[in-house]
C-alpha positions in Angstrom: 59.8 101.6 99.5 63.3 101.0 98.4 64.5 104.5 100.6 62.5 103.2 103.5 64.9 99.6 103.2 68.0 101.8 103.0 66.9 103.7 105.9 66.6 100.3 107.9 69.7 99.0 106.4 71.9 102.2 107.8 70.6 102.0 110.6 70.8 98.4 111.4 74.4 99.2 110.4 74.9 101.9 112.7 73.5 100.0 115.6 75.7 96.6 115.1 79.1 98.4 114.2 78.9 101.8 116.6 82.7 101.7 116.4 83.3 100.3 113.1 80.7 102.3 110.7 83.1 106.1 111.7 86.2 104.5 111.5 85.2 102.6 108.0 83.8 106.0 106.5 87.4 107.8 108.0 89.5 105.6 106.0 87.0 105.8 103.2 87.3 109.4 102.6 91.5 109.0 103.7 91.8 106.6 100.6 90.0 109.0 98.2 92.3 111.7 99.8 95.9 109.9 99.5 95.0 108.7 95.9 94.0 112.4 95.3 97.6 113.7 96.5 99.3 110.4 94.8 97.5 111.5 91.6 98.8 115.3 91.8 102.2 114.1 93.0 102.8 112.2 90.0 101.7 115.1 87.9 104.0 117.2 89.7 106.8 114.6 89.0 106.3 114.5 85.5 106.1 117.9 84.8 109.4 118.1 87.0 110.9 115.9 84.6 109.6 117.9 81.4 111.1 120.9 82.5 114.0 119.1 83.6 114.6 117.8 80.0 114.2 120.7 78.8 116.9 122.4 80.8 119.3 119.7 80.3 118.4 120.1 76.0 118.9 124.0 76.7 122.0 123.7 78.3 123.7 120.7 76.5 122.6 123.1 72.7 124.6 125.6 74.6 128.0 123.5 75.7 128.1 122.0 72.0 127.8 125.7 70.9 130.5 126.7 72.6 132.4 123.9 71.9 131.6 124.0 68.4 132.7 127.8 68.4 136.0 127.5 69.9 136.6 124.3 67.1 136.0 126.9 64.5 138.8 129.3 65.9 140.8 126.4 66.0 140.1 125.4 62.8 140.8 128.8 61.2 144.1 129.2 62.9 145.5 126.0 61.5 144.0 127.2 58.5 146.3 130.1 58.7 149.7 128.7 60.6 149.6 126.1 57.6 150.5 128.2 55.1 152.7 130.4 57.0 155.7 128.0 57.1 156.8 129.5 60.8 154.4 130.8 63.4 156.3 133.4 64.6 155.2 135.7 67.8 153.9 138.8 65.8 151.5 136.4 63.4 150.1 134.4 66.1 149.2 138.0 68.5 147.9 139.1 65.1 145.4 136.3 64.5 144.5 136.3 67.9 144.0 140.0 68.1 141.9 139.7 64.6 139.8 136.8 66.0 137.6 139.2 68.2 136.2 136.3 70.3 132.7 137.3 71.3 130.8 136.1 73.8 130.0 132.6 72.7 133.9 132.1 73.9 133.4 132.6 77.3 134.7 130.1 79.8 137.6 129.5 77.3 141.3 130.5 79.1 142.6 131.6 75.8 144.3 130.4 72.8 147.5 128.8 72.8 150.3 127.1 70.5 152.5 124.1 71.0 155.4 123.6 68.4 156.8 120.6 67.7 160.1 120.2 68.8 162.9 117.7 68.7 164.4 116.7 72.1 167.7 117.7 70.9 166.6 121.0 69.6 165.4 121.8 73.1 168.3 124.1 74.2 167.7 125.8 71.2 164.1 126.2 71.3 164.3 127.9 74.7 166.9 130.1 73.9 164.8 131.5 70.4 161.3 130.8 71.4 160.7 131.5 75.0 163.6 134.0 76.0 161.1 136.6 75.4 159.0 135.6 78.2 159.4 137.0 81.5 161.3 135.3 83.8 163.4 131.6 82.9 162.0 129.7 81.2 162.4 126.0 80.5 161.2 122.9 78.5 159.6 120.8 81.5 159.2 118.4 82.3 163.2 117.9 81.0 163.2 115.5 78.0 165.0 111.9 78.6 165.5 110.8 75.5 167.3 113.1 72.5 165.2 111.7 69.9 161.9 112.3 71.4 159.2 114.7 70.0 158.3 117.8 72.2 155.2 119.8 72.2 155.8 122.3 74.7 153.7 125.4 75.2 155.1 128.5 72.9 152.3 131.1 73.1 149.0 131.3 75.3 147.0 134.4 75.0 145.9 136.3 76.6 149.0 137.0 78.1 148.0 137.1 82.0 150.4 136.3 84.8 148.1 132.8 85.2 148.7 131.9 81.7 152.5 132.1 81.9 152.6 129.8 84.5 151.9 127.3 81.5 154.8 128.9 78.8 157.4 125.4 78.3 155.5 122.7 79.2 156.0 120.0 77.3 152.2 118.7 77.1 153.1 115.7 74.6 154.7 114.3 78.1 151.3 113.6 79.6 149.2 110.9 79.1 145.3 112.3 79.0 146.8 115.0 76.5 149.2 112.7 73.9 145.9 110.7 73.7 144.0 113.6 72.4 146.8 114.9 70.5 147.2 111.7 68.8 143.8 111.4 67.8 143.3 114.8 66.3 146.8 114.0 64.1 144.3 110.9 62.9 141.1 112.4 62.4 142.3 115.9 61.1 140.0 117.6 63.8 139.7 119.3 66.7 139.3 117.1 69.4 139.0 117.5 73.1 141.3 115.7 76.0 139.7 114.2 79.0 140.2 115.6 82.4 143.1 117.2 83.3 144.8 119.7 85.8 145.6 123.0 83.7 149.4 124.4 84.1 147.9 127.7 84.6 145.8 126.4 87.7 149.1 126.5 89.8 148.3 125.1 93.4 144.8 124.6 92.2 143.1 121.0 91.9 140.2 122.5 89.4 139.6 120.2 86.4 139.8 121.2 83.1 140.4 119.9 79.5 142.0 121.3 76.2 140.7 121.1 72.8 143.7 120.3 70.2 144.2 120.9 66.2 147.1 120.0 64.4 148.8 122.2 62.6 150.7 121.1 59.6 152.8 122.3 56.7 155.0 121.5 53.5 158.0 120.0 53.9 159.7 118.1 51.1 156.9 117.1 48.7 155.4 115.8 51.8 153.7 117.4 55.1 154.9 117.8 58.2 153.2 118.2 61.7 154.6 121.7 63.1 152.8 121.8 66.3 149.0 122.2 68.0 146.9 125.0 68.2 144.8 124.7 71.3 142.4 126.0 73.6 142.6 125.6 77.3 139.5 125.2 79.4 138.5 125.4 83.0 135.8 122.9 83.1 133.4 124.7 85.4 133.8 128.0 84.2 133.0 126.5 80.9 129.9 124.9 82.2 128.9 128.3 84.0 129.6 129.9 80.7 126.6 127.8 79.1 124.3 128.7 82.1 124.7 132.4 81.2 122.3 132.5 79.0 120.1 129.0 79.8 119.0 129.7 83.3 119.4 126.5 85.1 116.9 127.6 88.1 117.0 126.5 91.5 118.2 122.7 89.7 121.8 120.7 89.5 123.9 120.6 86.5 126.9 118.6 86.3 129.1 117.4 83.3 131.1 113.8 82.6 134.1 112.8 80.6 131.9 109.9 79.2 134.6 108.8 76.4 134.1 105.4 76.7 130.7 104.8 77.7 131.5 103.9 81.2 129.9 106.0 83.3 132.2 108.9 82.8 134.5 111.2 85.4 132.9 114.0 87.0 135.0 117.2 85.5 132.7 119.8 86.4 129.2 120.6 89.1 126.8 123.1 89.8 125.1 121.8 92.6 121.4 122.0 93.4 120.0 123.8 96.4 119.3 120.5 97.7 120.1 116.4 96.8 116.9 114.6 95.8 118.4 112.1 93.4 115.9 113.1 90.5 118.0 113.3 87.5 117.6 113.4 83.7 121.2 112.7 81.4 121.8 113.7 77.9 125.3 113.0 75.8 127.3 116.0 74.7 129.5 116.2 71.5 132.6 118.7 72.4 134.8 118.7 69.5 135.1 114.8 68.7 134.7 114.0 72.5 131.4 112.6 74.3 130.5 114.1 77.7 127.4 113.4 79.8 125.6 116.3 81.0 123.4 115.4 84.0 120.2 117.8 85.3 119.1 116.9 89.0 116.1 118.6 90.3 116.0 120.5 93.3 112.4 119.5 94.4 112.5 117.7 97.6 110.6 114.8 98.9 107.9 117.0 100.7 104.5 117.7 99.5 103.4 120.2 97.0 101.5 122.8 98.3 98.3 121.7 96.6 99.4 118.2 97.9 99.3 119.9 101.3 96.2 121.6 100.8 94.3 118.4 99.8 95.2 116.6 102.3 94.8 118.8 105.2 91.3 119.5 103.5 90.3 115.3 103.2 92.0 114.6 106.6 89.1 117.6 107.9 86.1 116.2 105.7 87.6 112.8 107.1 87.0 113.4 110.8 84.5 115.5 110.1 82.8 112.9 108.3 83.4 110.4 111.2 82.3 112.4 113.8 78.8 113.2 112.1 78.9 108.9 111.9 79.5 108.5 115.3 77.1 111.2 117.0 74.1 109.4 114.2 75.5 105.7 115.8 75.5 107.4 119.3 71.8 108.2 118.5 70.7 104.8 117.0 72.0 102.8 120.0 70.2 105.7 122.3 66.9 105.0 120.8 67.6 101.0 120.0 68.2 101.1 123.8 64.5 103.2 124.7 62.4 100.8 122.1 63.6 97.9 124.4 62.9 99.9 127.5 59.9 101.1 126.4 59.3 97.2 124.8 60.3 95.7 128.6 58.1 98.6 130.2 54.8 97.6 128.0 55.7 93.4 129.0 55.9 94.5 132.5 52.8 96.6 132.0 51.1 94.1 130.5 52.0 91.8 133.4 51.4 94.0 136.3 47.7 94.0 134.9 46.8 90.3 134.4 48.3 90.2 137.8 45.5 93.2 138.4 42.7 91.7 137.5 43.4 88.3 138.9 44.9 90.2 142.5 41.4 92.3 142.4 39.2 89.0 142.3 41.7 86.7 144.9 40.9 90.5 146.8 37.7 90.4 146.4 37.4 86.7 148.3 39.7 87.3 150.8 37.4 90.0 151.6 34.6 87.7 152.2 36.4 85.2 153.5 37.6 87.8 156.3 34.5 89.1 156.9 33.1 85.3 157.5 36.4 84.6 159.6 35.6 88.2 161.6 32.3 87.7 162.1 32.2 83.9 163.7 35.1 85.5 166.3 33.2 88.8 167.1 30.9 88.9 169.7 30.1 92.6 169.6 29.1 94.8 166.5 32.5 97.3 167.4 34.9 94.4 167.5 33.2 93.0 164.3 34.0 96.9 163.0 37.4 97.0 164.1 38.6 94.0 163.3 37.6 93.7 160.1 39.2 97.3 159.2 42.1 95.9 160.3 42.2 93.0 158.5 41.0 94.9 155.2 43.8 97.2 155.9 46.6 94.2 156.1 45.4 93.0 152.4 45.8 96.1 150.9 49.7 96.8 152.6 50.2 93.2 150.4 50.2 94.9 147.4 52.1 97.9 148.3 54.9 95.4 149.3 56.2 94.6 146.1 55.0 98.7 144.5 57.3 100.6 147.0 60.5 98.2 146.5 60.5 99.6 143.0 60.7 96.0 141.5 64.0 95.5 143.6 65.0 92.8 145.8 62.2 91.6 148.4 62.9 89.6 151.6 60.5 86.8 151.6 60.1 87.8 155.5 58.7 90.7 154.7 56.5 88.7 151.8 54.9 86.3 154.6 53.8 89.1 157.3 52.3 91.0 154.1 49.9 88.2 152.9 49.2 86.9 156.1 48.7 89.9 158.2 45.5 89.8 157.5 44.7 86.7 159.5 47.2 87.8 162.4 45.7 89.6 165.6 47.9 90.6 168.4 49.4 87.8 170.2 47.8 85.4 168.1 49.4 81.9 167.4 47.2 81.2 164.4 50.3 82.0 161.9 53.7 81.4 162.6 57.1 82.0 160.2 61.1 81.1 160.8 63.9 81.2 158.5 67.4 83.1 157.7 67.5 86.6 155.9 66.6 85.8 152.0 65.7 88.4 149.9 64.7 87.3 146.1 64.4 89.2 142.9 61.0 91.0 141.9 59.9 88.4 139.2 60.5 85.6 141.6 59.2 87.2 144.7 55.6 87.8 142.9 55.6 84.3 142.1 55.9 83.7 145.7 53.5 86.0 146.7 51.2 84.5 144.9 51.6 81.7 145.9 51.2 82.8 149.5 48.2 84.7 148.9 46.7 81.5 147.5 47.9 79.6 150.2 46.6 82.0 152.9 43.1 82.4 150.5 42.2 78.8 150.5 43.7 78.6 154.2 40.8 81.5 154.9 38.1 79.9 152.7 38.6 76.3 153.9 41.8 75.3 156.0 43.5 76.0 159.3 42.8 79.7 158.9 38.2 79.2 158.6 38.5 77.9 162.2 39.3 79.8 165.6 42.0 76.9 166.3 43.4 76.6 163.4 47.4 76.8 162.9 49.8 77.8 159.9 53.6 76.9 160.2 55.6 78.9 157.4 59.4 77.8 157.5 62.2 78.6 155.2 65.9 78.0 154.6 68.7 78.1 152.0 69.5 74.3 150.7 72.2 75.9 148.2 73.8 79.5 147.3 71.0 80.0 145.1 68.0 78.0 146.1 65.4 78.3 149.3 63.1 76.2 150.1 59.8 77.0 151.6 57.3 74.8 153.6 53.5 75.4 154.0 51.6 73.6 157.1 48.4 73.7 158.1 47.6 71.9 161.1 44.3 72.3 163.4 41.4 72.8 161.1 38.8 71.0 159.3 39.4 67.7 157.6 40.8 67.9 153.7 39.0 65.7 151.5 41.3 63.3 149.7 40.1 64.7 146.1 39.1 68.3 146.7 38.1 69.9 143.6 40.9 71.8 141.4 40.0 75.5 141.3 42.6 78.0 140.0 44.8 78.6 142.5 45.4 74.9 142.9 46.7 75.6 138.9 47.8 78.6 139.6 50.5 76.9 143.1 51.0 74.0 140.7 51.3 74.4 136.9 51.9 78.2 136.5 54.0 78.9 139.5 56.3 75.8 139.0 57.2 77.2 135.7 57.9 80.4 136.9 59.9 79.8 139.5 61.9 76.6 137.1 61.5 74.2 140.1 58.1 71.9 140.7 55.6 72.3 143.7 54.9 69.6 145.9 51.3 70.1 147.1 49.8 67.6 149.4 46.1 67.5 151.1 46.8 65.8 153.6 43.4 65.0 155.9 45.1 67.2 159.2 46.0 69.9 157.0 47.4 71.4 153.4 50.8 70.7 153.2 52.6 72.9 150.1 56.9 73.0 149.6 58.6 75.6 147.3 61.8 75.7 146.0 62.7 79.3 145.0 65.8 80.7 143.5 68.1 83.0 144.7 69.6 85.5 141.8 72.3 88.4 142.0 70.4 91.6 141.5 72.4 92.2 137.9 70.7 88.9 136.8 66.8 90.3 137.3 66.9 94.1 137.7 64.1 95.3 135.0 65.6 99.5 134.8 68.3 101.3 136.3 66.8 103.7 139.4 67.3 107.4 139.2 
């Protein structure tokens, strides 16, 4: 019982929202799709982000590595200078020789030292210390005031024609570098600069940074600082140096000078193969310094590919989906539309044959009634023959009047000569009929009919029509765009009585017809003759016709 109600539920749906019911499942299935691809999107993301972490843990383990490993050079080299009391040319090629840096130094440019040096001692300085070096070379920037303390560059090794380029300057002049050299004098540790512009780099804008540790020795009781040993670095081969053995994929790496919280100064990028703005940050430690090393993933806006796939498979079982719900809506309006045909067909049916049965008996006396008529005007036993064939022959073209227009529109002209032709012979005056061309719709013209063939009956039985001298005047016309009115006369035979008794078709012209055609029936008996006046409307064919013709 309950399938049978959700049977007629679906399909009371399908027939009230034909449009509505496809488009509503469509979006449906569209919703459950887009939450579907929202759902693996976000899975996608996150897992993005896990592996972006991860890189950015991988890699950052690696720069603090490094930077931890070149610390410990640096460490071991003060270690050594300290106790040395001069770090002459032959102990510091020595040490560095001994170091054997391995591979965890890569990205480094070398290691270098800086002696302390008093502005007056300059001339000196460059005429002991860095006469050896190819070429002239001087303290620079020149010193301005004599009791200043210089830290120029005395040794960098490797010796390569790009580190001599930095051999005398005086890095104790700059400001980025006296900062760091400062603060590794306070804390007793390396400790990296912020971004600078390496000597060595020559016309070259590439950042870079240094990492600094003091150096100091006996002197007097007390000690004394004799100078910095130092590492150079060029900050993106020091960040491609980590990457050798973290592989950073197809994402972005790039690395801050985040010293004072603020954001930082980009020193060195590795771009990813394309922007999305995805990024995960994690804080460095490089010797005493903070850095910020940023991870940006390279995965784009677009879909995944089982994104893709989902939705190009609900967007199918979508329209799919909806085009299954609008051939079944198709279908119930189809066969909504045949019940009421079929519904109108039976009503008409059922109308036709009440209108049968009582047609067969009104038939059946006009029969009579012609055969009286016919046989009071025949003198012979031929014309008595003939004329009632003819006659007989009239009534039954009434009834194919209305059959062989199909129900369609009927010209009430063509309604009078059908009913009465049975009481019209040749020339004969008995009936005659005027009026413009009306033609009225099928429901309204049986009406009509009817009443005609009720008119002409009675006529027949006991009016104008029973005698040989009897008259009937039919006359219409059009009192407004959509009403005619009809008059019935009767003039010429015997005398009405002024209460004649109320048979059926005096209900049938009065009561039943009236209702039918929405407009009353005046219906007089007068004593020359039965006077009847109809008012029938006139309708556009759209408003009455009962099934499209084929």
């Amino acid at each position: 019982m309950a399938s049978t109600v959700d049977r007629g539920l679906t399909r009371r749906w399908l027939i009230e929202y034909p449009r509505a019911v496809p488009v509503a499942i469509f979006l449906l299935v569209m919703s459950i799709t887009l939450l579907s691809v929202f759902a693996i999107e976000r899975g996608a993301r996150l897992k993005e982000q896990a592996n972006m972490r991860e890189t950015a843990r991988a890699v950052a383990s690696a720069l603090e590595r490094r930077g931890a490993t070149a610390s410990s050079y640096l460490r071991a080299g003060a270690a050594l200078f300290s106790t040395a009391g001069e770090v002459q040319p032959d102990i510091f090629t020595r040490f560095v020789s001994e170091l054997r840096m391995d591979s965890d130094y890569r990205g480094v440019e070398g290691l270098g030292w800086a002696q302390a040096v008093n502005a007056a001692d300059a001339p000196e300085f460059e005429r002991d210390r860095l006469s050896g070096a190819p070429g002239e070379v001087k303290i620079r920037p020149a010193p301005t005031n004599a009791r200043a303390i210089l830290f120029p560059v005395t040794y960098l090794l490797p010796d390569t024609p790009r580190n001599r380029r930095a051999l005398g300057y005086d890095m104790y002049s700059e400001a980025v570098r006296r900062e760091a050299m400062d603060s590794s004098v306070l804390s007793g540790r390396p400790t990296a600069s912020g971004m600078v512009v390496l000597q060595q780099e020559g016309r070259r804008k590439a950042p870079g940074f240094l990492i600094y540790m003091p150096v100091m020795m006996s002197a007097g009781g007390g000690e004394r600082l004799a100078g910095f040993i130092y590492s150079p670095f060029n900050a993106k081969d020091f960040l491609e140096s980590a990457l050798i053995l973290e592989n950073q994929g197809d994402k972005g790496v790039r690395l801050y000078d985040d010293h004072l919280g603020d954001g930082g100064t980009l020193i060195a990028e590795l771009p990813p193969e394309r922007l999305t703005g995805m990024t995960i940050t994690r804080p460095v430690q490089i010797a005493n310094r903070t850095m910020m090393l940023e991870v940006e993933s390279s995965r784009g806006s677009a879909l995944s590919q089982m994104s893709m796939l989902t939705l190009i498979f609900g967007l199918m079982v979508a329209s799919l989906l909806m085009l299954i719900a609008r051939l079944l809506t198709q279908q119930a309006v189809e066969d909504q539309s045949s019940l009421r045909w079929l519904a109108e067909q039976n009503s008409i049916r059922n109308t036709l044959t009440r209108e049968l049965n009582h047609r067969v008996k009104n038939t059946l006396a006009n029969v009579l009634s012609i055969i009286a008529l016919t046989r009071r005007r025949a003198t012979r036993l031929d014309d008595f023959a003939d004329t009632l064939d003819g006659r007989i022959r009239a009534l039954s073209a009434t009834h194919d009047l209305l059959t062989q227009s199909e129900w369609g529109e009927t010209p009430i002209s063509d309604l009078v000569r059908a009913e009465l032709a049975p009481y019209v012979q040749g020339d004969s005056a008995a009936v005659t009929s005027s009026g413009p061309d009306v033609e009225l719709a099928p429901n309204d013209a049986l009406s009509l009919g009817l009443a005609l063939h009720e008119l002409s009956t009675n006529a027949a039985k006991y009016g104008a029509l029973s005698v040989p001298d009897g008259r009937v005047s039919i006359d219409w016309q059009l009192v407004a765009d959509n009403l005619v009115e009809l008059s019935w006369v009767e003039t010429g035979g015997p005398q009405v009585a002024d209460t004649p008794n109320r048979g059926f078709g005096m209900d049938l012209i009065q009561k039943i017809l009236a209702h039918e055609l929405k407009h009353p029936v005046e219906l007089q008996f007068d004593p020359r003759g039965v006077r009847c006046r109809l008012r029938v409307p006139v309708r556009l064919a759209n408003d009455f016709q009962i099934r499209a013709r084929g």
